[in-house]
C-alpha positions as CSV (number, residue, x, y, z in Angstrom):
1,X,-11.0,-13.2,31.4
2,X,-8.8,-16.8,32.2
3,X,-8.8,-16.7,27.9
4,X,-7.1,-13.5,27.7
5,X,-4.7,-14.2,30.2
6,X,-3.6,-17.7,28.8
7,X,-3.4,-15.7,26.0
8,X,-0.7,-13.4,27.7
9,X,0.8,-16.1,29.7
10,X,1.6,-17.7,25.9
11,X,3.6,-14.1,24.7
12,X,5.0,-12.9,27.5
13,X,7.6,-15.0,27.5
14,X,11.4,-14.1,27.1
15,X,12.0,-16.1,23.8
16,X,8.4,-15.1,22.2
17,X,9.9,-10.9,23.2
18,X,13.3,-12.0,21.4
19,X,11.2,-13.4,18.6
20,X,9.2,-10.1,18.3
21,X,12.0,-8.2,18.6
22,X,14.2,-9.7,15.8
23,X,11.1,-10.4,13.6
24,X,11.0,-6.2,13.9
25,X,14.4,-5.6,13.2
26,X,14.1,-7.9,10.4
27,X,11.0,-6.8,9.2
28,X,12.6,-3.0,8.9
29,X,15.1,-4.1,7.3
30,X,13.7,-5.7,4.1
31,X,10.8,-3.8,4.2
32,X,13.6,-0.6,3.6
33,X,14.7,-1.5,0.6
34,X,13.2,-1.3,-2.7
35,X,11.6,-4.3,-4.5
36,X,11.8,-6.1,-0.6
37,X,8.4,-6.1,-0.1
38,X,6.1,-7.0,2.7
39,X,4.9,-10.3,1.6
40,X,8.5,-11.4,0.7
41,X,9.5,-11.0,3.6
42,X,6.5,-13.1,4.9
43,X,7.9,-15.4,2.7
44,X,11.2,-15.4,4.1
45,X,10.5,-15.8,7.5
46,X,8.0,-19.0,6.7
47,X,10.9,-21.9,6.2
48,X,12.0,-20.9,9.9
49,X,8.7,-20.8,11.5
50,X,8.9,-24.5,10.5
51,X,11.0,-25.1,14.3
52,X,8.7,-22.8,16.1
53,X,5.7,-23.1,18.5
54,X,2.2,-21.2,17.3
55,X,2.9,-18.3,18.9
56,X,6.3,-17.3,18.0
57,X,5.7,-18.6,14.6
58,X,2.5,-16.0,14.4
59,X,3.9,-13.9,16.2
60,X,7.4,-13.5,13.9
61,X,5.1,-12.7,10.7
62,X,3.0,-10.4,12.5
63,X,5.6,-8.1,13.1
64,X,7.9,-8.4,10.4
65,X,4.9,-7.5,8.6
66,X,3.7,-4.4,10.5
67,X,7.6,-3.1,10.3
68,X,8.0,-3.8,6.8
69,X,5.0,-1.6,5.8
70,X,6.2,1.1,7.7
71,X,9.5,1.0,6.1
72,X,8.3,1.1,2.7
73,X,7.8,4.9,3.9
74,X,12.0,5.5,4.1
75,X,12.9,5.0,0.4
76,X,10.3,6.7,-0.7
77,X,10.6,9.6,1.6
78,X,14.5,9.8,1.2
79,X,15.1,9.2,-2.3
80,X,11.3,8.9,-3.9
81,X,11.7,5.1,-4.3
82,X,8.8,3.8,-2.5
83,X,9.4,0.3,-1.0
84,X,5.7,-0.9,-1.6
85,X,3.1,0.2,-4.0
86,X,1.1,1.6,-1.1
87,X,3.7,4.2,-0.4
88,X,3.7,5.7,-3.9
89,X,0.4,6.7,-3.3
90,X,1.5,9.9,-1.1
91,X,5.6,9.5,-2.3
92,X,5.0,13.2,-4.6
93,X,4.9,14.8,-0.5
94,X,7.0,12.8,1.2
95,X,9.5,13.5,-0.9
96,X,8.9,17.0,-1.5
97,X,9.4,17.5,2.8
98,X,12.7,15.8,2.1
99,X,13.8,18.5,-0.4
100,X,12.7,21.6,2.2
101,X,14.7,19.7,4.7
102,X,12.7,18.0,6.9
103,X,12.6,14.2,5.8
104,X,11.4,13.5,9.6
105,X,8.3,15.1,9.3
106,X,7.6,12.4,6.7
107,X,8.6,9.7,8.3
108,X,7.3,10.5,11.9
109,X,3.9,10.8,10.4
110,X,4.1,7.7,8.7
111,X,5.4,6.2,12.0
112,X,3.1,7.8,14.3
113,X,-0.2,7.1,12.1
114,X,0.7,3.4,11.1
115,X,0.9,2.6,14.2
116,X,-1.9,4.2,15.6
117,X,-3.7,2.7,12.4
118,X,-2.4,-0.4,12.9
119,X,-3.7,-0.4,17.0
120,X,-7.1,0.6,15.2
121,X,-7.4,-2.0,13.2
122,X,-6.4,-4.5,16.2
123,X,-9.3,-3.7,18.3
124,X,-11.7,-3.6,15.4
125,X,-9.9,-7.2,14.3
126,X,-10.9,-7.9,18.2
127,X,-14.3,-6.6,18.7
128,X,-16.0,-6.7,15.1
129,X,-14.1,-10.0,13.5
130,X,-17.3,-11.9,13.0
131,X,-19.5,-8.8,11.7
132,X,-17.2,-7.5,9.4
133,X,-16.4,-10.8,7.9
134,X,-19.8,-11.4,7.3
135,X,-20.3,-7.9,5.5
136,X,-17.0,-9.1,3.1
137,X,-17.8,-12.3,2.4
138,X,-21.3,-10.1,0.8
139,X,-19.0,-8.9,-1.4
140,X,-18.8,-10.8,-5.4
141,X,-17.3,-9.8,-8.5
142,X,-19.5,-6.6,-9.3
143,X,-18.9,-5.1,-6.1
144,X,-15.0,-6.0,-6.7
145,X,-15.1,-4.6,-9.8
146,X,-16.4,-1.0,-8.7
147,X,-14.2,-1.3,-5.8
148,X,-11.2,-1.1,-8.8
149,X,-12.1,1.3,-10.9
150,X,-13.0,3.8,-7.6
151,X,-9.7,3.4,-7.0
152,X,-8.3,3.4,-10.5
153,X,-10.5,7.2,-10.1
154,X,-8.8,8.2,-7.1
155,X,-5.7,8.2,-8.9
156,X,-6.5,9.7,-11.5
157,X,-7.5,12.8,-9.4
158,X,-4.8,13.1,-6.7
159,X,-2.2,13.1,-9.0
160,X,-0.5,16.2,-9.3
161,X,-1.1,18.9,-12.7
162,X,-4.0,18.3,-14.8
163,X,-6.9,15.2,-14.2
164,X,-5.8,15.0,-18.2
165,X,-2.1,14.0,-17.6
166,X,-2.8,11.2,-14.5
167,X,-5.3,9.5,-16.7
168,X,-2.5,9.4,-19.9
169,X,-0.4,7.5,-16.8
170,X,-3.5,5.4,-15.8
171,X,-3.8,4.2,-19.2
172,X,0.2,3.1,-19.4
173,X,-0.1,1.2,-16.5
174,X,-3.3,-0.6,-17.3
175,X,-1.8,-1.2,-21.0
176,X,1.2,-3.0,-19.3
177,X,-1.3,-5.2,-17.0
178,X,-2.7,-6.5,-20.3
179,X,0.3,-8.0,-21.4
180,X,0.6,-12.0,-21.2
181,X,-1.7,-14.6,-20.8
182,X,-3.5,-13.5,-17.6
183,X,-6.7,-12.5,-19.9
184,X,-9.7,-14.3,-20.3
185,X,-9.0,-16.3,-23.5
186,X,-5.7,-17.5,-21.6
187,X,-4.1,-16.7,-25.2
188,X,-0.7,-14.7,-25.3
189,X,-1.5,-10.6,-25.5
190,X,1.2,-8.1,-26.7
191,X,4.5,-10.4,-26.0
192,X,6.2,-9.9,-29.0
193,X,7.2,-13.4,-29.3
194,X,8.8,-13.1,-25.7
195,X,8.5,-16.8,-23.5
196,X,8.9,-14.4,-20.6
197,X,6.2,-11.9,-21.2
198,X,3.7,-14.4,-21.0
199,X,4.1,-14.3,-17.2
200,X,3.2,-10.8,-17.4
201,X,4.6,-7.8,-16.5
202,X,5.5,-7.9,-12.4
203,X,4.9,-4.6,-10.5
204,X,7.7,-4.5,-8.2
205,X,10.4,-5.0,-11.3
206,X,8.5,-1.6,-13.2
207,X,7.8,0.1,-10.2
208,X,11.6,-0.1,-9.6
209,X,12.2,1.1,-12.7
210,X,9.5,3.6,-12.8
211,X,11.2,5.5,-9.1
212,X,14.2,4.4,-8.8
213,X,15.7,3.3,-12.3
214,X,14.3,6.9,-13.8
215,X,15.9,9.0,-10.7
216,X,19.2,7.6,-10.9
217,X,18.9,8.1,-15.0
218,X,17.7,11.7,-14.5
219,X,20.9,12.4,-12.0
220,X,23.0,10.9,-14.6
221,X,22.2,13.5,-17.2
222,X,21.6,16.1,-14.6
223,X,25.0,15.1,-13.0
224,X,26.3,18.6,-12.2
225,X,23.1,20.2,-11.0
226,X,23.3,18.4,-7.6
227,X,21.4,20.6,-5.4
228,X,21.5,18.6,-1.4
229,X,18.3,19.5,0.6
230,X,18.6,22.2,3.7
231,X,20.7,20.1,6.4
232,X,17.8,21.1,9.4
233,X,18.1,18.3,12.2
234,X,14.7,17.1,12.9
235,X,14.0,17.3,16.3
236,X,10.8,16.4,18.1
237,X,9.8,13.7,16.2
238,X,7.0,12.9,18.1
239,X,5.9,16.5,19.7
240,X,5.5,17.0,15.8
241,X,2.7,13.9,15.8
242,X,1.3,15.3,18.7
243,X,0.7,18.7,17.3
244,X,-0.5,16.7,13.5
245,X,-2.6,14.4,15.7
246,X,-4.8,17.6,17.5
247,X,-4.7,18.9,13.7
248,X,-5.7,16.2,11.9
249,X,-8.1,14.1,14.4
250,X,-10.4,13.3,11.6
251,X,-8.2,12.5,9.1
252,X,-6.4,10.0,11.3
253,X,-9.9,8.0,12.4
254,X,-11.2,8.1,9.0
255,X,-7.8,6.5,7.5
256,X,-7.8,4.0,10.1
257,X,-11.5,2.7,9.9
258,X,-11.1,3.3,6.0
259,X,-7.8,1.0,5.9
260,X,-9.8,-1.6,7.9
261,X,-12.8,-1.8,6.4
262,X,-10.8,-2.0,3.1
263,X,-8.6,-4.6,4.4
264,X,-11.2,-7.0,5.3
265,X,-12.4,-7.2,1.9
266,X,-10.5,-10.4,0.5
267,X,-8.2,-9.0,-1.8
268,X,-8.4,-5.7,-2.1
269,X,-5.2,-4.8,0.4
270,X,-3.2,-1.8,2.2
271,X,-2.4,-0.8,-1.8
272,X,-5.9,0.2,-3.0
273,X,-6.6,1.3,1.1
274,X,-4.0,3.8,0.6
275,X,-5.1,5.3,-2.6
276,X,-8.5,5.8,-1.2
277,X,-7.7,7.3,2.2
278,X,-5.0,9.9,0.0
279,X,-7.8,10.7,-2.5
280,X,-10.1,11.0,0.2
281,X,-8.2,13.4,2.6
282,X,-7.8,15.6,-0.8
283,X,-10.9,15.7,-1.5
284,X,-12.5,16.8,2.3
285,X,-9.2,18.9,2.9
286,X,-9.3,23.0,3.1
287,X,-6.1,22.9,1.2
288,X,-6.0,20.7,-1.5
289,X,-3.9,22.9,-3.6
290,X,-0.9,22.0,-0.9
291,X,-1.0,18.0,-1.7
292,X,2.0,17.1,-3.7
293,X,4.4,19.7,-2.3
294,X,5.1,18.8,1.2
295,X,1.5,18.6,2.8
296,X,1.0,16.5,5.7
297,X,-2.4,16.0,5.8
298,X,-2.2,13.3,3.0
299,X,0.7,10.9,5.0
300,X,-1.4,11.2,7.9
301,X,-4.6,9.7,6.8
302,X,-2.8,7.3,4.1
303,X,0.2,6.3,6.5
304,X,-3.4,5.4,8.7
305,X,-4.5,3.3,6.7
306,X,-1.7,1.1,5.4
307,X,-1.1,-0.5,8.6
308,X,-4.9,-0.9,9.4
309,X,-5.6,-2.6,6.2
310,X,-3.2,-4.9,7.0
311,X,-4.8,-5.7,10.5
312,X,-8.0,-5.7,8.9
313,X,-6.8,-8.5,6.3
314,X,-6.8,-10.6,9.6
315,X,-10.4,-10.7,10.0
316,X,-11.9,-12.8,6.8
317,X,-8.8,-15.0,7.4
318,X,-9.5,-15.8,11.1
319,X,-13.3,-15.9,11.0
320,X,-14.1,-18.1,7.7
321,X,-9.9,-18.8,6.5
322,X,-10.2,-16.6,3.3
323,X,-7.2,-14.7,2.0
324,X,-7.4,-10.9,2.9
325,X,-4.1,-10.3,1.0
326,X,-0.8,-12.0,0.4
327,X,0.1,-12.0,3.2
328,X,-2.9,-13.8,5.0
329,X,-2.8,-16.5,2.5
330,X,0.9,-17.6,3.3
331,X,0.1,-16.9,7.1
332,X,-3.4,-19.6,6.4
333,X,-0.7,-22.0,5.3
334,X,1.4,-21.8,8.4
335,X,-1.9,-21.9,10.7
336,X,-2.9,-25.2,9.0
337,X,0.6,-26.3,9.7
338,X,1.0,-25.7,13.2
339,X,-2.9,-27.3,14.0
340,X,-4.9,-24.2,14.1
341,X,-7.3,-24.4,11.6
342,X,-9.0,-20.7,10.8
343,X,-12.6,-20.7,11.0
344,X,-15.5,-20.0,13.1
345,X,-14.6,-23.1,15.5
346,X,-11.7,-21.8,16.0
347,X,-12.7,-19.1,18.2
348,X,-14.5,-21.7,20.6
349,X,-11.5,-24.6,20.2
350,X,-8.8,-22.3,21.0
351,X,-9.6,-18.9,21.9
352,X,-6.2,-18.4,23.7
353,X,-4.4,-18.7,20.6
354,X,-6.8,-15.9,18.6
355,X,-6.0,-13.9,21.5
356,X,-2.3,-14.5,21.5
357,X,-3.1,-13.0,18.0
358,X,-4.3,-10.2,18.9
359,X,-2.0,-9.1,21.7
360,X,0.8,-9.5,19.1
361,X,-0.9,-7.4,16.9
362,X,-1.0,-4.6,19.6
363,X,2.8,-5.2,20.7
364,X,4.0,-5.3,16.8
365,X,2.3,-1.8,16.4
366,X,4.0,-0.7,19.6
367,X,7.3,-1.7,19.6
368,X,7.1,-0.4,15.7
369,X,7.7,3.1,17.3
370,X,11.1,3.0,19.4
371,X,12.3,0.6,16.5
372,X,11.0,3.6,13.5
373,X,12.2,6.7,15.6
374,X,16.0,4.8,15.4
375,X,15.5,4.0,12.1
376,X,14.4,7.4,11.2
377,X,17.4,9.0,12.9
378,X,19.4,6.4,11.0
379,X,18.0,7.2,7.6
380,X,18.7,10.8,7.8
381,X,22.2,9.9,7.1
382,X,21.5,9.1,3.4
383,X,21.3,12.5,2.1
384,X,25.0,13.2,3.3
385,X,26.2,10.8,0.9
386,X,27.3,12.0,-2.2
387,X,25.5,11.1,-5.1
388,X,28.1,9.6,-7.3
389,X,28.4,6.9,-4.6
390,X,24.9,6.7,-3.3
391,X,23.5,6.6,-7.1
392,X,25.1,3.5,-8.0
393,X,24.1,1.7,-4.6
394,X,20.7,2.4,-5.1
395,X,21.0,1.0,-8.9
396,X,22.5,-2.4,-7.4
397,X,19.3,-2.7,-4.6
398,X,17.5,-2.1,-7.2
399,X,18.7,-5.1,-9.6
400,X,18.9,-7.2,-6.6
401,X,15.2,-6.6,-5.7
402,X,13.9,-7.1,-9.4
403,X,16.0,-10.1,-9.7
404,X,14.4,-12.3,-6.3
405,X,11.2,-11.7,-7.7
406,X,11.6,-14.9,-9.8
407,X,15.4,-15.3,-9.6
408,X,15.5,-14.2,-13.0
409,X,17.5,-11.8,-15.4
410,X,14.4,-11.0,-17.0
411,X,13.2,-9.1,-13.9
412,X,16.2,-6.8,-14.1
413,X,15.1,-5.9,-18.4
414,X,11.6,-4.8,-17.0
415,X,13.2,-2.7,-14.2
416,X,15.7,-0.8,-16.8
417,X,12.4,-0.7,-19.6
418,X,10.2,1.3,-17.1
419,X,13.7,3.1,-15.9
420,X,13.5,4.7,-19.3
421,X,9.3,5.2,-19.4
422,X,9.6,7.0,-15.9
423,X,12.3,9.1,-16.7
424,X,10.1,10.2,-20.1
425,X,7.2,10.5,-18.5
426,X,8.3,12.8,-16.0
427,X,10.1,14.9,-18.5
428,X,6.7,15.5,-20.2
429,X,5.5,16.1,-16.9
430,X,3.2,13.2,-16.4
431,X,2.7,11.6,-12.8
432,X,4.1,8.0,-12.4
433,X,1.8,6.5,-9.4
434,X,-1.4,6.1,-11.3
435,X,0.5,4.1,-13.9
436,X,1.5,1.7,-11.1
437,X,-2.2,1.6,-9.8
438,X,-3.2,0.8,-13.2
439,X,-0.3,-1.6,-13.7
440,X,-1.0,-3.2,-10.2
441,X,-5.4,-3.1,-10.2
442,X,-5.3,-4.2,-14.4
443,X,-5.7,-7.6,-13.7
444,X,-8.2,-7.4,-10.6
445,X,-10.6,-4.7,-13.2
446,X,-10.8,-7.7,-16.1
447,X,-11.2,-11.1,-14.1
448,X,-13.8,-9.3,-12.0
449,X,-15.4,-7.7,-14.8
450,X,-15.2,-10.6,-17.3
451,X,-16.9,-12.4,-14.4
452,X,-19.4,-10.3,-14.1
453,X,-20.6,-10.4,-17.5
454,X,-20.1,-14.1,-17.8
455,X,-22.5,-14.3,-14.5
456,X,-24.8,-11.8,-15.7
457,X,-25.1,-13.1,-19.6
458,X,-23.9,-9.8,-21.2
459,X,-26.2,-7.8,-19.1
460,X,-24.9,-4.4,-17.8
461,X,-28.0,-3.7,-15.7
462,X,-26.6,-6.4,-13.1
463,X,-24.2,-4.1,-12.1
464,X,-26.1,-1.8,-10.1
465,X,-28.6,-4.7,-9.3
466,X,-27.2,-6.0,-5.6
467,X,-27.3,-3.1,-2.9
468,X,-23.4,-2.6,-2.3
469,X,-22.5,-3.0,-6.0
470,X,-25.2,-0.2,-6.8
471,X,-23.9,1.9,-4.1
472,X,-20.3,1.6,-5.4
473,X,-21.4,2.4,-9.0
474,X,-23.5,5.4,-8.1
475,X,-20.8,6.5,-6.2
476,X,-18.1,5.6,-8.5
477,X,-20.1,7.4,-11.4
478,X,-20.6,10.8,-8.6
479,X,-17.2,10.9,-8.7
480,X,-16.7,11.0,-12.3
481,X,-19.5,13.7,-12.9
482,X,-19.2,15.8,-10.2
483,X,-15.8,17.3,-11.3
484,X,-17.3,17.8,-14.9
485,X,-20.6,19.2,-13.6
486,X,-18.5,21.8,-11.6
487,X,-16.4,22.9,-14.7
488,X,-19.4,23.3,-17.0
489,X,-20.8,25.6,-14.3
490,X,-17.9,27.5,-14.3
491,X,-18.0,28.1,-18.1
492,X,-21.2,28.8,-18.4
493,X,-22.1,32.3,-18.8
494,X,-24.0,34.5,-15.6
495,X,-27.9,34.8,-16.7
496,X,-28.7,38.2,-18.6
497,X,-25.3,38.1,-20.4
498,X,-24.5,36.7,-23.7
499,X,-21.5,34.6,-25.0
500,X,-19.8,36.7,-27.7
């Protein structure tokens, strides 16, 4: 008990509050526009946790982080330009409540349940650290491997129209992951000659383009056909939650201990947590036919499940210093820096600061929801603006964030590339966000499975020859057949009558 209140002694302390709360406003801020990701704003913050004690330091990336994640939810909601490739996973509903009027049932859910995710996620991080991180570290290429491609699946069959149509957009993205040199043979792959497609082509530049570059194309052309959404105030943001939350219980506790289980798993991230928990809650839910035009069963368990992933990132970089994301791995760097060293000795050597941790982690998550309801209200504003001003805004955020990638120009071509694919895509009415899965996962599906097959000499059997990889492939394969199963059923003709 003295541990957890050194711990407290450490935050609750008027400069550590004034860190959190500017680290939030911060954190909101980048995390708000599109192509300002999480992890760059991680990135930002790191040069000025340089002239700060532990705590503060942790404390400031902790919550820019939590706020950030949330507010990939407002682009995406307002304008279907989500801020991180986990929002895209649900952005077809999000946006679609934003065209009936009611953009702040949305964003309220994605508030409420990220945060109550995110509290989740905190008390596993606090309770389980050591079990769970023991149960990831299991985890090896051929479990990584089915881990993809179950989530490649899910896409694939949440997307809205025909299974058909999301796999034509699974297959775009994943051809685009294969370009440049990230490939076994380390030899260039579909670069045309280009010095700068040898990098690869980045997410956050195409998913720009894919959202954002092919909306403001298709308003262009569609220029006198402005129709503005219903201007209903939202009101009762949270009396909404309340009523989704009695609704919804399950949905909300199976996002949350999906997010942080996924989380834990080095690597793996709130991106493919959110695709899961999405494809999930449409595949349990009595109304599946709903998801993709304003349901909010889907932003409930997803939202879940973003911020818990990210809590659950925490645990394999605490317990043993591995990685759980991006965002861990530049966090590792500024433990090492100011003396904490992650690890199980840690936990004995200074178990105030893991604690500090922690207590953060449950502030950040609370102090996301005064912070989100003003920012909510705030965003609201944005459909009042007229296009032909609001149009080229967005366009100039956009080049901005596809240009601080790599400061480079060559950002801003793929952005305006994938512009163009979206917009004829969706004009041929196939989905966008499983070609970003594909485009995002590509990579992770052919190091793990190239190192699968190196380890297992060509042998396919060793897939399904360790417990959780077979589990994963048998359940990965379910998925698959099921679906097909049920539609050969359905065409096959009652007994006693005969096909024509």
């Amino acid at each position: 008990m003295s541990t957890v209140i050194d711990a407290a002694q450490l935050v609750f302390q008027p400069y550590v509050l004034l860190v959190i709360l500017c680290s939030a406003a911060f954190g909101m801020f980048v995390g708000a526009i599109p192509g300002l990701t999480a992890t760059m704003a991680t990135a930002l913050l790191v040069p000025v946790t340089f002239f700060m004690d532990p705590v503060p330091a942790i404390a400031t990336i902790v919550t820019a982080t939590a706020m950030a994640i949330f507010a990939g939810d407002i682009p995406g909601t307002m304008l279907r330009m989500p801020g991180t490739p986990a929002s895209a996973a649900y952005v077809q509903d999000a946006y679609a409540l934003t065209k009936q009027g009611r953009p702040e049932a949305a964003l309220g859910a994605s508030l409420v349940f990220s945060s109550i995710g995110g509290i989740f996620g905190t008390l596993v991080l606090i309770t389980a650290s050591p079990v769970l991180a023991e149960i990831a570290l299991k985890f090896s290429s051929f479990e990584y491997f089915w881990l993809v491609v179950l989530g490649l699946s899910c896409a694939v069959f949440i997307s809205p129209g025909s299974p058909a149509r999301g796999l034509v957009a699974l297959f775009i993205g994943l051809f685009a992951a294969t370009i440049g040199l990230e490939n076994p043979a380390g030899a260039p792959r579909y670069t045309m000659g280009s010095v700068e497609l040898m990098g690869g082509v980045q997410f956050i530049p195409a998913m720009i383009g894919l959202f954002a570059v092919s909306e403001v194309i298709r308003t262009f052309i569609k220029r006198g056909e402005e129709v503005r959404p219903p201007a209903t105030p939202g009101k009762g943001i949270f009396r909404q939650q309340a009523k989704n939350l009695v609704t919804y219980p399950v949905q909300a506790l199976r996002g949350s201990a999906m997010g942080t289980a996924i989380g834990a798993l080095p690597g793996a991230g709130a991106d493919i947590a959110a695709w899961i928990s999405f494809a999930i809650s449409k595949k349990f839910s009595k109304t599946p036919e709903k998801f993709g035009t304003g349901h909010v069963e889907g932003l409930v368990e997803a939202g879940a499940s973003n911020n818990a992933a990210m809590s659950g990132a925490w645990i394999p970089a605490l317990v043993f210093g591995i990685p759980g994301d991006s965002i861990t791995a530049i966090v590792i760097g500024v433990l090492y820096i100011k003396g904490i060293n992650p690890g199980p000795m840690v936990f004995i050597t200074q178990p105030q600061m893991i604690y500090a941790v922690f207590i953060v982690f449950l502030l950040a998550n609370l102090i996301m929801l005064p912070l989100g309801w003003l920012a909510i209200k705030g965003a609201r504003q944005v459909l009042s603006i007229p296009q032909k001003v609001l149009m080229p805004v967005i366009l100039m955020f956009c080049m901005v964030g596809s240009f601080a990638i790599n400061n480079s120009a060559f950002g801003i071509g793929i952005m305006l590339v994938f512009g163009v694919i979206g917009f004829l895509m969706e004009e041929n009415d196939i989905p966008i966000a499983p070609a970003i899965l594909g485009l995002v996962l590509g990579p992770m599906l052919e190091q793990n499975f190239v190192t699968s097959m190196i380890k297992s000499d060509g042998s396919f059997i060793a897939f399904f020859e360790r417990p959780i990889a077979a589990g994963l492939g048998l359940f990965t394969i379910a998925v698959w057949m099921i679906p097909l199963l049920l539609l050969l059923m359905h065409r096959r003709p009652p007994a006693g009558v005969s096909e024509p």
